[in-house]
N, CA, C and O atoms as a Maestro MAE file, in Angstrom:
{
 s_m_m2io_version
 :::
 2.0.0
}

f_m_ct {
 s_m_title
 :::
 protein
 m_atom[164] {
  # First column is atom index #
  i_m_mmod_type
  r_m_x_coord
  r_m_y_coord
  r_m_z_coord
  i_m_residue_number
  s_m_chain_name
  s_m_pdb_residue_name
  s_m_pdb_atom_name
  i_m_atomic_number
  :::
  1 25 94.787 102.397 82.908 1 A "UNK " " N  " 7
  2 3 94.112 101.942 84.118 1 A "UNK " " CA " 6
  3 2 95.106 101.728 85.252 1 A "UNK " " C  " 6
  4 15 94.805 101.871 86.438 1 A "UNK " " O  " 8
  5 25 96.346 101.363 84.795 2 A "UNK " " N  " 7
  6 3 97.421 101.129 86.179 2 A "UNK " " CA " 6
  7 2 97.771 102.358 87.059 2 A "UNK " " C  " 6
  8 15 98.101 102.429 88.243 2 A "UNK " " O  " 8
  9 25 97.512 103.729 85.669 3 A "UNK " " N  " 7
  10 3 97.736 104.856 86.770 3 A "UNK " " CA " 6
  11 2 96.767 105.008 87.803 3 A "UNK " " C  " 6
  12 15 97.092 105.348 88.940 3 A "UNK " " O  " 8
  13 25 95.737 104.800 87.504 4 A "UNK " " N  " 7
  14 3 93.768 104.864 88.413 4 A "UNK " " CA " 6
  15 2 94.832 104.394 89.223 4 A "UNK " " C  " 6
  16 15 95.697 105.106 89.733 4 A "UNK " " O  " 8
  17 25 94.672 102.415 89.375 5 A "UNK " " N  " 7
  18 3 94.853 101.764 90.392 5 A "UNK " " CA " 6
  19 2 96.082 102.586 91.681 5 A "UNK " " C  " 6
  20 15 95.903 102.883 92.862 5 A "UNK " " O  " 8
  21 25 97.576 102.769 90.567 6 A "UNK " " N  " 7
  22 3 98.191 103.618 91.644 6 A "UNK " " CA " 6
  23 2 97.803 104.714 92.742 6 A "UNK " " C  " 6
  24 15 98.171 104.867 93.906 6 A "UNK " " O  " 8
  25 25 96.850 105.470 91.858 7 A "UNK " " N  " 7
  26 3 96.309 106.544 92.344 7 A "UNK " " CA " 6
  27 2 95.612 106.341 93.598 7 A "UNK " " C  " 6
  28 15 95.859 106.914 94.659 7 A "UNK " " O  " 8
  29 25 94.353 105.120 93.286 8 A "UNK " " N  " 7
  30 3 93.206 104.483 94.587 8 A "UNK " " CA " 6
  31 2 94.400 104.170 95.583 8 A "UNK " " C  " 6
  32 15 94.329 104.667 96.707 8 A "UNK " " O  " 8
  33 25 95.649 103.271 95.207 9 A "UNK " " N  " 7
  34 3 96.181 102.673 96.352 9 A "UNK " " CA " 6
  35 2 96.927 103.428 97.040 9 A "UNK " " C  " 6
  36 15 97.242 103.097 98.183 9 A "UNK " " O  " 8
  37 25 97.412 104.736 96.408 10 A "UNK " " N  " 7
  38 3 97.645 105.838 97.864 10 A "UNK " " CA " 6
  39 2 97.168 106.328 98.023 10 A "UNK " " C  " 6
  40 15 97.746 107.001 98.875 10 A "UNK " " O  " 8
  41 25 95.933 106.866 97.830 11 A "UNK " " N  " 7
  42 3 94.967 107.492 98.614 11 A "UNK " " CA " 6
  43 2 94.514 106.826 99.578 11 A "UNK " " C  " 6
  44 15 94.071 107.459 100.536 11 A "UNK " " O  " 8
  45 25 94.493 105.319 99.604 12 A "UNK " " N  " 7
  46 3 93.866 104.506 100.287 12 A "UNK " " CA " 6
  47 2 94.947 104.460 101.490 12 A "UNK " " C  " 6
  48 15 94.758 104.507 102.705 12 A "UNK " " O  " 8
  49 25 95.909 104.372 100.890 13 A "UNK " " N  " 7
  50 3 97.206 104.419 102.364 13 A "UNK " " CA " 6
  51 2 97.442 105.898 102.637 13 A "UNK " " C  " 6
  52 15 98.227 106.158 103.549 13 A "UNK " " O  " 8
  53 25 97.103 106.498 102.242 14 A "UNK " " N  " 7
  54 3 97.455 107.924 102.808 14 A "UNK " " CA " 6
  55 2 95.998 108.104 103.996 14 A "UNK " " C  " 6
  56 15 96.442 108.272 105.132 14 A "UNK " " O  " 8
  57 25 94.721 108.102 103.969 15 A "UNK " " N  " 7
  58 3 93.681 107.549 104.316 15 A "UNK " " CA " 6
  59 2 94.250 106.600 105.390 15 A "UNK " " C  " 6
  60 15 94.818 106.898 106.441 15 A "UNK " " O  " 8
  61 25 94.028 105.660 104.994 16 A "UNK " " N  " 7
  62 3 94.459 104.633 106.097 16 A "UNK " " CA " 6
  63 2 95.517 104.513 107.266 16 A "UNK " " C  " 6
  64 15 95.384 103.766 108.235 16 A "UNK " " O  " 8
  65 25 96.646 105.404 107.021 17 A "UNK " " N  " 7
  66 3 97.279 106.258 107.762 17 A "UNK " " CA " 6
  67 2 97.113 107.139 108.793 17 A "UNK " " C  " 6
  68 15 97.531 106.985 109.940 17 A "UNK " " O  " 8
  69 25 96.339 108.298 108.256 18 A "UNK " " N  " 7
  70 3 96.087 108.943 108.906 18 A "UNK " " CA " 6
  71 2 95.078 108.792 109.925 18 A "UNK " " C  " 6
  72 15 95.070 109.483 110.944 18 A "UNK " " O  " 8
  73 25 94.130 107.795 109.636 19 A "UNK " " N  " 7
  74 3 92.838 107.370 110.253 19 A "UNK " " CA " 6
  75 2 93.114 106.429 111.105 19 A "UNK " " C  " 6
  76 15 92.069 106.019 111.610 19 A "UNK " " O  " 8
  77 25 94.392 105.691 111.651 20 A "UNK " " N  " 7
  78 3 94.256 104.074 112.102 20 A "UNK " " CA " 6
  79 2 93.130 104.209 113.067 20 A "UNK " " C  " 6
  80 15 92.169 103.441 113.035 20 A "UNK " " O  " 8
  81 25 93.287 105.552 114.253 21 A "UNK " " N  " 7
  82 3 92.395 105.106 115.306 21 A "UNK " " CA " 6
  83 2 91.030 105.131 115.004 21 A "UNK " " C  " 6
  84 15 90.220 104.692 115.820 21 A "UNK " " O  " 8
  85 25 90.548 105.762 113.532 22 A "UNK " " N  " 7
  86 3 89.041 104.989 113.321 22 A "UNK " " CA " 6
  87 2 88.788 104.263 113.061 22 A "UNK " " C  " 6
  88 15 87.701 103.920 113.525 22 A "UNK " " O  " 8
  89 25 89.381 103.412 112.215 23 A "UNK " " N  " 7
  90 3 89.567 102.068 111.706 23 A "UNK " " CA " 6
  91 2 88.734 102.271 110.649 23 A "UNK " " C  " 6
  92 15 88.764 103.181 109.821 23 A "UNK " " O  " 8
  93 25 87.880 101.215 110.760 24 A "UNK " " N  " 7
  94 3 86.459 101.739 109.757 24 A "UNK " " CA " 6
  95 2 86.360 102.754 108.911 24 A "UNK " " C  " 6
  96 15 86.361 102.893 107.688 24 A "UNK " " O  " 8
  97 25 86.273 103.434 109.853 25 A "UNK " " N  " 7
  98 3 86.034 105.012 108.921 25 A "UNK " " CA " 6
  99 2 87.015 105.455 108.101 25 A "UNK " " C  " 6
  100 15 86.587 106.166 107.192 25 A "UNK " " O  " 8
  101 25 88.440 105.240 108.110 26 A "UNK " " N  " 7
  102 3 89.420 105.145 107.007 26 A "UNK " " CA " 6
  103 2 89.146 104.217 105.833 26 A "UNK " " C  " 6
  104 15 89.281 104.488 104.640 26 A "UNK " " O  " 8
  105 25 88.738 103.080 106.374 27 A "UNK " " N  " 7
  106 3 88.603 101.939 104.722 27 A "UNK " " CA " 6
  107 2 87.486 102.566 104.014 27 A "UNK " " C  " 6
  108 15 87.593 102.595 102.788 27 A "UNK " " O  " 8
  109 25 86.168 103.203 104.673 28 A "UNK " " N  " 7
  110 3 85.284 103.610 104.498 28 A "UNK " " CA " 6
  111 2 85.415 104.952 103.145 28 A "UNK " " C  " 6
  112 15 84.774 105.038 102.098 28 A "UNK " " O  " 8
  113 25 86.316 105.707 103.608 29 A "UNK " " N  " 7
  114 3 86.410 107.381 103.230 29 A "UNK " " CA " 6
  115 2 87.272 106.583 101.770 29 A "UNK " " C  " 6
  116 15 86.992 106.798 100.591 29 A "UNK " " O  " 8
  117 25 88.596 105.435 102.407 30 A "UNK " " N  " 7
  118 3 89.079 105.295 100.916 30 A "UNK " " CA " 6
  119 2 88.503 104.770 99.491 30 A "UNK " " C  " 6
  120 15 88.716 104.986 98.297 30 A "UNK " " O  " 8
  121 25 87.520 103.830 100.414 31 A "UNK " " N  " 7
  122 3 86.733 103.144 98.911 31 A "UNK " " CA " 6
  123 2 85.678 104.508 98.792 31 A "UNK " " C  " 6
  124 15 85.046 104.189 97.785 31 A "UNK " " O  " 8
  125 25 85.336 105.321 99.059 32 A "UNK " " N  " 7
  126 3 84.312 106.008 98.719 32 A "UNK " " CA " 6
  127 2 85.362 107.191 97.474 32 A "UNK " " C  " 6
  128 15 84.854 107.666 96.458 32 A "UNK " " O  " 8
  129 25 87.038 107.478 97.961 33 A "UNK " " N  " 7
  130 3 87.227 108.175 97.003 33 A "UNK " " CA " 6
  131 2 87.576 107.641 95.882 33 A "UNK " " C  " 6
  132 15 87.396 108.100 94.755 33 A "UNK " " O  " 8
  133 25 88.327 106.186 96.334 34 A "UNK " " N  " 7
  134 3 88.357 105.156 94.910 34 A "UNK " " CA " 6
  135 2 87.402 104.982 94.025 34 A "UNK " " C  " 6
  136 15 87.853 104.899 92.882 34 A "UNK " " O  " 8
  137 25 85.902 104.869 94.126 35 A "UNK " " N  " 7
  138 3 84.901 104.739 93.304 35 A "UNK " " CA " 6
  139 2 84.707 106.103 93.183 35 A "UNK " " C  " 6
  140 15 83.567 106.173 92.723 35 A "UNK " " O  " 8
  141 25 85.207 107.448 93.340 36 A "UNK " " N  " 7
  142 3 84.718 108.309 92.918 36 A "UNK " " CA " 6
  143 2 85.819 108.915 91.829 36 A "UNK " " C  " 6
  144 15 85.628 109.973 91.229 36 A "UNK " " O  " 8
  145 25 86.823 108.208 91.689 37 A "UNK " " N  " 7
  146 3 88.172 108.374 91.294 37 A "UNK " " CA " 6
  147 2 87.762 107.345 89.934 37 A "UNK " " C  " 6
  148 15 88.168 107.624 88.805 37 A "UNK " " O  " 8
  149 25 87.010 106.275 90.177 38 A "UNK " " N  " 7
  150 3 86.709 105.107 89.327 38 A "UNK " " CA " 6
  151 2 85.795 105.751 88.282 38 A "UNK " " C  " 6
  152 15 85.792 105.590 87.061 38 A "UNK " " O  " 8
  153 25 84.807 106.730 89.267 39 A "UNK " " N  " 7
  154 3 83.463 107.167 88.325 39 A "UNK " " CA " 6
  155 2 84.090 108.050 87.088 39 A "UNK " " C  " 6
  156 15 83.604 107.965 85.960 39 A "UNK " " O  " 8
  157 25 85.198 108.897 87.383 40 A "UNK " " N  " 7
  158 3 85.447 110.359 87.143 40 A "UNK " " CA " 6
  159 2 86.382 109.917 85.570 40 A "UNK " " C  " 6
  160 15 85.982 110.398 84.510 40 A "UNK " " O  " 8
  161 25 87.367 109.171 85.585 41 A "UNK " " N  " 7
  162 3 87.975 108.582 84.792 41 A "UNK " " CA " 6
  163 2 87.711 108.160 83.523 41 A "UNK " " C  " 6
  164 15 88.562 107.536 82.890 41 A "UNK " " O  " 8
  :::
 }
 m_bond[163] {
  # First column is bond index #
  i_m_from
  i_m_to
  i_m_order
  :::
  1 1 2 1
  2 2 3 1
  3 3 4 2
  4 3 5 1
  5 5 6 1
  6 6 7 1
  7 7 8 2
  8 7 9 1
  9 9 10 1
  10 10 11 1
  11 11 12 2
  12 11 13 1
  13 13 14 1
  14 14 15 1
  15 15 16 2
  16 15 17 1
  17 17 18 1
  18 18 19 1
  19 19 20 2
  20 19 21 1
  21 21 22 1
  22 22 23 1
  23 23 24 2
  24 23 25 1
  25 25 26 1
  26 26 27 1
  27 27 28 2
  28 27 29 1
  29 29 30 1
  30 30 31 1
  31 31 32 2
  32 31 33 1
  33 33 34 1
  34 34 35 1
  35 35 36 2
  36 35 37 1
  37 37 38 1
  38 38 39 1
  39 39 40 2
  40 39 41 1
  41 41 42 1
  42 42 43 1
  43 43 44 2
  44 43 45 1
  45 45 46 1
  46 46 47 1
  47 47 48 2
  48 47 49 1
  49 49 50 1
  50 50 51 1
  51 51 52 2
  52 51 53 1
  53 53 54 1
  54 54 55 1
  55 55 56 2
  56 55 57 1
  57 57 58 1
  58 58 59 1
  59 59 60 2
  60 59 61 1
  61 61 62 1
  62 62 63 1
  63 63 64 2
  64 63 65 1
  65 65 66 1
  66 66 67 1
  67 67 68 2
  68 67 69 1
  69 69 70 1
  70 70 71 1
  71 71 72 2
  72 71 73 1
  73 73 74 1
  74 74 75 1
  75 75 76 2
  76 75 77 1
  77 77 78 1
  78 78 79 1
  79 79 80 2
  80 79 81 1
  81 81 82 1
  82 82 83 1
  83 83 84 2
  84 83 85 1
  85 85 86 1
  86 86 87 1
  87 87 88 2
  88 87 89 1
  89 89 90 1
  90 90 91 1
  91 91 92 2
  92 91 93 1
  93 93 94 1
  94 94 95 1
  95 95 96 2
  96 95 97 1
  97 97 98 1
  98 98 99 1
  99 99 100 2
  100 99 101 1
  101 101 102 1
  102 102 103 1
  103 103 104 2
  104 103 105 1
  105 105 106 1
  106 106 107 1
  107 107 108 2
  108 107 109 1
  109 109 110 1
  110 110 111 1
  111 111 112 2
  112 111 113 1
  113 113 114 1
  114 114 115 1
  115 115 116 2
  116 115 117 1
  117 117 118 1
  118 118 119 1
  119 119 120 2
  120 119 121 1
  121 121 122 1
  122 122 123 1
  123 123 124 2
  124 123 125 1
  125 125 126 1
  126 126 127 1
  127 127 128 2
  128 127 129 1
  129 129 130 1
  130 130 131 1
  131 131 132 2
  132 131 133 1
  133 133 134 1
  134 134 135 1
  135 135 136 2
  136 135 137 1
  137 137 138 1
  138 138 139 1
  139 139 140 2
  140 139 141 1
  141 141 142 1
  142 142 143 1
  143 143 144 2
  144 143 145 1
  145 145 146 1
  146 146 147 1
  147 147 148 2
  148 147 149 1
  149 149 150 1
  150 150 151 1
  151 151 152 2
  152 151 153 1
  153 153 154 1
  154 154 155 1
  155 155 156 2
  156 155 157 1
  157 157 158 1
  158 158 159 1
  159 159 160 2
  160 159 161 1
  161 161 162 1
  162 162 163 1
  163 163 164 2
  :::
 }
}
């Protein structure tokens, strides 16, 4: 499970990165691939 978590938390900063000026829509896109990353596992 620690690899998942690694995995969600750069996607989530890679995401969150690239997105600052949407704001939203970056936290948005990351939890949507984290739970799809969560489902798949």
């Amino acid at each position: 499970e620690e690899k998942y978590d690694l995995m969600k938390e750069r996607f989530a900063k890679l995401l969150l990165g690239e997105d600052m000026s949407g704001g939203g829509k970056g936290v948005c896109t990351a939890v949507a691939i984290s739970n799809a990353i969560t489902n798949l596992s």
